[in-house]
N, C-alpha and C positions, 0 to 999 in steps of 0.2 A: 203230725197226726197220722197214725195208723190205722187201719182196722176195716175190715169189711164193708160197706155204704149200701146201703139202700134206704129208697123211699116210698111212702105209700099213702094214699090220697083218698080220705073217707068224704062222701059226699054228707051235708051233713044232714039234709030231710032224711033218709032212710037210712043211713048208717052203711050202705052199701059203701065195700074198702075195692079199690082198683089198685093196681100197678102202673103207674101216671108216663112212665116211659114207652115213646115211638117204638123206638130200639131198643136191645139190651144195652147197658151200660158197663164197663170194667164193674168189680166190685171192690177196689183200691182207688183211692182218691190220687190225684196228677199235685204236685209241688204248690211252690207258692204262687197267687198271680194277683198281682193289684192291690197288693196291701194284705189279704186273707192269705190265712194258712196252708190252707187246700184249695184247692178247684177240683170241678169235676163238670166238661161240656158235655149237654145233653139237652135233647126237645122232650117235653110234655103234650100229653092233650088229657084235655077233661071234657067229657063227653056229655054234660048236662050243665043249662044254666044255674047260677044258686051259690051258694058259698061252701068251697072244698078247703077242709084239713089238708095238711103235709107234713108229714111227720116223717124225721129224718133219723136214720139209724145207723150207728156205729159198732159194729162186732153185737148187735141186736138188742144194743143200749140207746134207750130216746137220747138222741143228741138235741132234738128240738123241731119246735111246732110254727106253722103261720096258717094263718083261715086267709084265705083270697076267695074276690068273689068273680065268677066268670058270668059274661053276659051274653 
């Protein structure tokens, strides 16, 4: 798996879109680990309770979605 990564976390009352990363992150994913393809270590913070999107991107292609809810 190749390609660019980034993620981006829409809260979903208002539609308001964050960049859910502490840090920056490489923008290359790191090898295999634990059975998955890729990895890529990194902290999150979401700054409101409620249920936030995560939408993952590869070379700026939806790689894929999860709603979590933060309490």
């Amino acid at each position: 798996m190749d390609g660019e990564f980034k993620v981006d976390a829409i809260y979903i009352k208002s539609s308001e879109k964050i960049n859910p990363f502490i840090v920056d992150i490489p923008s290359s994913l790191f090898g295999p680990n634990n059975g998955a393809d890729a990895h890529l270590p990194s902290s999150m913070k979401l700054p409101k309770p409620g249920i936030w999107q995560l939408n993952a991107y590869i070379d700026e292609k939806l790689f894929g979605s999860i709603n979590i809810e933060v309490k």
